[in-house]
N, C-alpha and C positions, 0 to 999 in steps of 0.2 A: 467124411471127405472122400473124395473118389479123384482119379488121375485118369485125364481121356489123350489118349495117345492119336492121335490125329497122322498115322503111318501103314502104308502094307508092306515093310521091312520086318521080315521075321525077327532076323536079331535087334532089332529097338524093343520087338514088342517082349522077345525074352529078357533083356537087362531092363527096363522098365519095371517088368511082374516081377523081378527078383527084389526088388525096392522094399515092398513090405506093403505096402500102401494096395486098396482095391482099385484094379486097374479095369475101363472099358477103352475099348478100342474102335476108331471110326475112322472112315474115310471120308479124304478130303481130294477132291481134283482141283489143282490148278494149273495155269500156263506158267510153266517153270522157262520160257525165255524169256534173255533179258535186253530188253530195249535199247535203253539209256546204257552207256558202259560202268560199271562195278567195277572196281579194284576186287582183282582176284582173291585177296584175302577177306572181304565182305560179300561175297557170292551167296556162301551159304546161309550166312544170318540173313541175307536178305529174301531168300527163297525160304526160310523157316518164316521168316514175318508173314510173308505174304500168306502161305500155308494157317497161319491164326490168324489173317484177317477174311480169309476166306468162311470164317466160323465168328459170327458176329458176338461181341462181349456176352449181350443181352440174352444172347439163345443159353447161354451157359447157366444151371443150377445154382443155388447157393452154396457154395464148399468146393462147387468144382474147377479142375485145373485142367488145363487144354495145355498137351505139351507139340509144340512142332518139331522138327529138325530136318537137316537139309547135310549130305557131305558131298563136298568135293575133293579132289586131288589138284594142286599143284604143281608142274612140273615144268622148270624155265622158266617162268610166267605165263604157262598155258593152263587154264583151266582143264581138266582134262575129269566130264561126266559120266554115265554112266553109256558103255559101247553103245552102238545100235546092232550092230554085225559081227558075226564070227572075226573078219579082217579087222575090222575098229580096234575088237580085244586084242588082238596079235599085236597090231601098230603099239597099241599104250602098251601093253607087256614091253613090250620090244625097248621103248623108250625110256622104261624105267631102271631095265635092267643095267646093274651096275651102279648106278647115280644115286640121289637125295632126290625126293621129294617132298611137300606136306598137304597133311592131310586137313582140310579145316572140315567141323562140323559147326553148324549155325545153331543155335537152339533158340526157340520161343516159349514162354510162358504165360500164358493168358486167365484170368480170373475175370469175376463181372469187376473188380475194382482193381486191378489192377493188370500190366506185361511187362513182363521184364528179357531181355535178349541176349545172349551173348553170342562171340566164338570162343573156339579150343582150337590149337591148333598142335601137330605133333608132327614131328620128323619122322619119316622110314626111310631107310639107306635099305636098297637092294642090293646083294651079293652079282655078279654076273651071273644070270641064267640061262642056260644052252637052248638055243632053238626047240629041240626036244621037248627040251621041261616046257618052256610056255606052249609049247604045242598039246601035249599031253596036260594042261592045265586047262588050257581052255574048251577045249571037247571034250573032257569029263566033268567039270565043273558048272560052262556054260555061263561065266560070270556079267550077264548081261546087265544086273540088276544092280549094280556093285560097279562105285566111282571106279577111275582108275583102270577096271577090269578085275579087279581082285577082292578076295576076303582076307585079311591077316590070318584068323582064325580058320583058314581051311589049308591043305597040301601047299598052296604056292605061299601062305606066311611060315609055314614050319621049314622048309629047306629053304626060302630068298630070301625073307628078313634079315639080316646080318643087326642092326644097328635099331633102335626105335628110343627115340626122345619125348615122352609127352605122356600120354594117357593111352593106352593100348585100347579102352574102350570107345575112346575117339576115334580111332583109325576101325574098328568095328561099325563107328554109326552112331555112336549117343557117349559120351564124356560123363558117365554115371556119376564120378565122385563131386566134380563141381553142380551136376544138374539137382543131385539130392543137398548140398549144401546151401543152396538156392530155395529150394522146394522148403526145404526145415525152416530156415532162416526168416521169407518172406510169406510164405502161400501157408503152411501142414504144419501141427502139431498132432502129437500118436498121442 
């Protein structure tokens, strides 16, 4: 049995390969806007569906498992994806600092016989951070790639995180302990 990560998120594709399971990795492009309005907390499941339905059942092997995922940040009730611009990053720094937000990740599951979906969703409370810091964050980090503007796992999670409720690997990008609890349970046996 083999596990196809359908991502070019480094860190999915490293918490993935640490699963145990032989992992390939493929890309998928899709139009991640969204039309019709989503409830902010279905955003990302729904942008992980679409991502495994852009990879039709039938094209999949026997054994194999198509995993998707999608993060967003919520903040206010503003979806807030990944920046486009140096300023984008600033403003979402800017707006997080201090407050609560959450992080939802979507995940999809696809086999020839079967998809299963969920979300995870986790709390981060940022500390106040001084103009500085997110400034010195964002021009050496360059967090373009990354909901919100940020990695937990890099310089701006180690000094602003104050607070985290959920799954840490959530707020990274992939909810590792629920998604292999899924994967044993419905899809893989070792």
């Amino acid at each position: 049995m083999r596990l196809l990560l359908a991502s070019k998120s480094p860190r999915r594709r490293q918490l993935l390969s640490e699963l145990g399971y032989p992992v390939e990795f493929i890309n998928i492009d899709v139009d991640e806007s969204l039309g019709a309005h989503v409830d902010a907390d279905r955003v990302a499941e729904t942008l992980a569906r679409r991502k495994a339905a852009a990879c039709p059942a039938q094209s999949l092997a026997e054994g194999d498992v198509l995993v998707t995922a999608d993060t967003v940040v919520v903040h206010r009730d503003q979806v807030l994806g990944k920046p486009k611009s140096r300023d984008e990053a600033l403003i979402m720094l800017r707006s997080l600092s201090g407050d609560r937000h959450t992080v939802y990740t979507g995940v999809c599951m696809r086999s020839r016989e079967q998809e299963v979906s969920f979300t995870e969703a986790t709390d981060v409370v940022f500390r106040r951070l001084d103009e500085d810091d997110i400034v010195y964050y964002v021009d050496k980090y360059q967090p373009y790639d990354k909901a919100g503007a940020y990695g937990v796992q890099e310089w701006i999670g180690m000094v602003g995180v104050s607070r985290l409720e959920g799954c840490y690997y959530n707020v990274m990008g992939l909810p590792v302990a629920r998604l292999y609890e899924i994967l044993k349970s419905k899809f893989l046996s070792r």
